[in-house]
N, C-alpha and C positions, 0 to 999 in steps of 0.2 A: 504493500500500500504506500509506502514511503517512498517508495523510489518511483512511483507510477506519478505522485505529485512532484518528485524533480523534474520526472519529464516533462511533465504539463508547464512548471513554470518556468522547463528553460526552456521549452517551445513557445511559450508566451512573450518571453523574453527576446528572441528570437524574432518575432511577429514582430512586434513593438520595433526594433531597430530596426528592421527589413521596411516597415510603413517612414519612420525618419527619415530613412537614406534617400527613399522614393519622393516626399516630399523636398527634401533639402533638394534633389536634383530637379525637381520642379522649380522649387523655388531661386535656385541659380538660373535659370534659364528666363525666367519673368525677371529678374535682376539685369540681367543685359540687354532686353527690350526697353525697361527701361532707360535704364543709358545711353540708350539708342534716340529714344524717344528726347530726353535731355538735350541731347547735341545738336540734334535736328529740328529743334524747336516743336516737334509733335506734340508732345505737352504743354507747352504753353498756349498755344495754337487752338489746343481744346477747350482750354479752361475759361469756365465764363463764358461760352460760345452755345448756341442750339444746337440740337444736332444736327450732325454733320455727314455724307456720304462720303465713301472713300477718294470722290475724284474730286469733293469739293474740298477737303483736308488737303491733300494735293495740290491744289492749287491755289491755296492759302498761304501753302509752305513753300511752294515751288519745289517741292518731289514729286521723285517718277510715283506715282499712282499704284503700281503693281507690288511696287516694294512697301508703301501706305498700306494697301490691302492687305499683305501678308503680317504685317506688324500690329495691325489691328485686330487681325485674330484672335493673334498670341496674347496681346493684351486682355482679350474678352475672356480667354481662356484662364487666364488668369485675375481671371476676377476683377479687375482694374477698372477696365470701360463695359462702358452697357450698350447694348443694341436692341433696335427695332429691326427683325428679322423683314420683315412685311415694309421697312418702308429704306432697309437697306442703310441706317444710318448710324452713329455714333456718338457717345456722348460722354465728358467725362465728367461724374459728381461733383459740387462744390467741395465738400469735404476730403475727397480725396484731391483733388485737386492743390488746397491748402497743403498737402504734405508732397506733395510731386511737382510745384512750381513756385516761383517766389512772391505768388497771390498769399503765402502763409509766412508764419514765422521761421520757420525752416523749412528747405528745400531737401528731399530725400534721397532725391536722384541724383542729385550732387554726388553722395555719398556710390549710388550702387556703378560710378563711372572704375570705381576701383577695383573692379571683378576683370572687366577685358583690360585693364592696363596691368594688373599682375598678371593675368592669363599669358600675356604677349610675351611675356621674359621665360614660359615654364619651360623650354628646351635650355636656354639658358642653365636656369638653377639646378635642373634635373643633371646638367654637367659638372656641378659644382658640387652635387652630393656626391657623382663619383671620384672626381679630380681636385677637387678643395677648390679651395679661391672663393669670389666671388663676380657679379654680375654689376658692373659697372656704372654711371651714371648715366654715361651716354646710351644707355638702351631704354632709358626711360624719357621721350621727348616731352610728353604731357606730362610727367610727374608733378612739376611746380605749377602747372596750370591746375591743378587738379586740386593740390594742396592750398592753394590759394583761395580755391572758391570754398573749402571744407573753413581754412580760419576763416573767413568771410562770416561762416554762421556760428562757431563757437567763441572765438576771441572778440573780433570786431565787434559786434552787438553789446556785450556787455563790457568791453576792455574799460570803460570810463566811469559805467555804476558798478560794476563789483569785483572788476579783476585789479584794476591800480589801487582803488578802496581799502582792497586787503592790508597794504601796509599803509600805517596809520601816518598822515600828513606828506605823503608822497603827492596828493595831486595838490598843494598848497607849493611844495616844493618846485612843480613842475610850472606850475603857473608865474611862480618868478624868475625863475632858470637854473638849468641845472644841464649838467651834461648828458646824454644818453649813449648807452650802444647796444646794440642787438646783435647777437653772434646766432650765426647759422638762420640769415634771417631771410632767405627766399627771394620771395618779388616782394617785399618789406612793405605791403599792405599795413600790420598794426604801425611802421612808422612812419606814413605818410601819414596815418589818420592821427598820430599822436602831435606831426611835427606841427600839421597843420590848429590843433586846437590850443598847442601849448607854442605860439612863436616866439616864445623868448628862452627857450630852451633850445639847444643844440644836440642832434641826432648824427647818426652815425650807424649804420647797418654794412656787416660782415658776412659773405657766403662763397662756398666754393663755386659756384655754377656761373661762369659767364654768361650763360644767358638769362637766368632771372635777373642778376646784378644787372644788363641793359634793358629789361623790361624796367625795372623799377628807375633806372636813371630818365626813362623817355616819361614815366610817368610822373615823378618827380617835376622834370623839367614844364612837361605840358600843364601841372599844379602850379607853377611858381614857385617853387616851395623853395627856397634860398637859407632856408636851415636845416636841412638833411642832404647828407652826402652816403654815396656805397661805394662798396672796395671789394673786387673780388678778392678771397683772401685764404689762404689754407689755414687753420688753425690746429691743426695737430700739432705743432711746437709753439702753440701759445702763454703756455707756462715758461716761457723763458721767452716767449718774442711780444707780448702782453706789456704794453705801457702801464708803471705803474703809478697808481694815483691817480687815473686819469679822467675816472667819469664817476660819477654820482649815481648813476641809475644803470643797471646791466641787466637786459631780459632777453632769454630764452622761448620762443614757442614751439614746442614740438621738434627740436633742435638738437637733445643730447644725443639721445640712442644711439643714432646711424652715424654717429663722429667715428672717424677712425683713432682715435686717441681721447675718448672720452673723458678721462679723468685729467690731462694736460688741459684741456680745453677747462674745465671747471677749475683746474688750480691757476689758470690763466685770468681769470672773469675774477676770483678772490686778490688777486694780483693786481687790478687794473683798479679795482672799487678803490673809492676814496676809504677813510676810517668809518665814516659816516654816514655810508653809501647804503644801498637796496639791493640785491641779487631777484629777480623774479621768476620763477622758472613755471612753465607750464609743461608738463608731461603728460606722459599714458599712467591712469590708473591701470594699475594691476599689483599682482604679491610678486617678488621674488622666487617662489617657490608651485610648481607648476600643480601640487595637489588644491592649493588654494583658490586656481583661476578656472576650477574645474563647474563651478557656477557663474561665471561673468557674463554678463549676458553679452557681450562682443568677444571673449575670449579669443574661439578658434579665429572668429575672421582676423583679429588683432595680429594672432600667431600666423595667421598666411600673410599678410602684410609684412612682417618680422621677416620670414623666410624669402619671399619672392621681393623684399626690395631694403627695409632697413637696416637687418642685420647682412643679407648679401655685398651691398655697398658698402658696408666698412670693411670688409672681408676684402672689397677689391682694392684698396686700397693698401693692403697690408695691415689693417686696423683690426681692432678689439674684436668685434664682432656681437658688439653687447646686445644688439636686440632691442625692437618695439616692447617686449613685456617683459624687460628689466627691471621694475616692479617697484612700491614704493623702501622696500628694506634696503634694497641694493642704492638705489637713488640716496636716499638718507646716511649711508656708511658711505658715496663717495662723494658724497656736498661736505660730513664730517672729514677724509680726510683730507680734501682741499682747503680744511681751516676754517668753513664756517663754522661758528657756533651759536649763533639765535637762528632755529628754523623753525618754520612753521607749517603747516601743510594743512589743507584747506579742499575742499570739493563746492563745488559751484550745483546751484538744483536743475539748471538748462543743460548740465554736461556733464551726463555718465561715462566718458572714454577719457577724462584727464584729469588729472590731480594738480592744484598748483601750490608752490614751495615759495613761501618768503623767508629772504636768506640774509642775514647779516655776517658781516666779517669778526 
């Protein structure tokens, strides 16, 4: 009798994983129509609109039509948009609409562009589990477009009511001037929007990527923005090539992990703060410890992220290889031993994938 019930429940068990797998592969596959739909403006195109026939979306969008129609399926298929079968049309709900275009407070599909851009490198990585190394910057040409439109909805929005807030008299500080810099800071979206509110303060943004560094100078330039300047800039021997004493405010978005010398870069940024300076670092919530992220509701996608682009890219470099879900314990042991000692750590209610770190010297 006892054994007839393990059977049962690890046939159950069984059952239960085999419908997961089956879903998650559905639900990959409405993730990249998505994305699809993102880029093409298809989504936006719908929303707030009647409905719509396939040739008339089409020609709303200026798409081929046939490719419209096949996309719209997939969509319907997936529960997304609704159709009138009898009058041949299409339509997508207000409500979802609010979370699929930027009619709402966050955009979703922003987010599911990250499936076909890891996709694109997996022959790549699959070489890398055999051969080591890693997968380069340059095989990722959208990355920092990508990334850019992601802090567009976690940083930007709030960076003025509750991300600077956190340390206390930093936007008093900023409003009379203070120095700034941003290491590993992209297409330095947070410091246009910063240089721009706070003009009497001096900005400064650090990245390795030539080409975000001339996106952000063309958009700089086309701001006026005459107190922010960028450098492309290697910082894996920034512990020792780190100006020291030299800025007041040093922030991090999303910027440690994929360093190829992580821990330089942070004894670099302690090295540059005045005495009386701010560290702000926004990261990946997660633990150190992989039994612990075994409920995270982003976990696995976090750890394919990790594999097919964070941790690979320091790897290609010769670097650490620390990983997207390096976790808050490890973050906190190498903020301690780059010499902070006032840290603080903080979670925000709009943003369950980052933790953010106020950091004194």
């Amino acid at each position: 009798m006892c054994d007839i019930a393990v059977q049962t429940s690890s046939q159950d068990d069984t059952d239960t994983f085999e419908t997961r797998l089956v879903q998650a592969l559905n639900q990959s596959g409405l993730m990249l129509l998505i994305s699809i739909g993102h880029r093409t403006d298809l989504l936006s195109a719908l929303a707030g609109t009647p409905p719509l026939t396939s040739q008339a979306l089409a020609e709303r969008t200026d798409l081929n039509e046939r490719y419209v129609r096949e996309w719209l399926g997939g969509m319907v298929a997936g529960n997304v948009i609704e159709t009138d079968p009898e009058t041949a049309t299409y339509w997508l709900p207000d409500e979802r609409a609010e979370l699929l275009t930027d009619t709402g407070p966050v955009n979703l599909a922003v987010y599911a562009q990250f499936i076909a851009l890891l996709g694109s490198v997996e022959d790549d990585v699959v070489r890398c589990f055999r051969e080591g190394g890693g997968v380069p910057y340059s095989r990722y040409p959208r990355f920092h477009e990508v990334m850019a439109s992601d802090s567009g909805q976690t940083v930007l929005p709030a960076l003025f009511d509750q991300i600077l807030p956190l340390a206390p008299g930093l936007t008093e500080r900023l409003d009379k001037g203070i120095r700034v810099l941003d290491c590993a800071c992209g297409r330095g979206k947070a410091l246009m929007a910063m240089a721009e509110r706070f003009p009497a303060s001096r900005f400064v943004g650090y990245d390795l990527s030539a080409e975000a560094i001339d996106w952000a100078r063309r958009q700089t330039a086309d701001a006026g923005l005459t107190n922010l300047t960028f450098e492309v800039r290697d910082l894996s021997d920034f512990d020792v090539t780190a100006e020291p004493d030299a800025f007041d405010l040093v922030t991090t978005f999303d910027g440690i992990h994929d360093q190829a010398r992580p821990r330089n870069l942070l004894k670099g940024i302690h090295r540059t703060l005045t005495a009386e300076g701010t560290y702000l670092v926004q990261d990946i919530h997660g633990s150190s410890h992989h039994h612990l992220d075994s409920g995270h509701p982003l976990g696995a996608m976090l750890y394919a992220v990790s594999v097919s682009h964070c941790m690979t890219v320091s790897l290609a470099q010769g670097g650490d290889g620390l990983g997207t879900m390096w976790g808050r314990e490890r973050a906190l042991a190498y903020l301690e031993e780059a010499g902070f000692r006032d840290i603080q750590v903080h979670q925000l209610e709009h943003d369950i994938m980052n933790d953010y770190y106020v950091c004194r010297p």
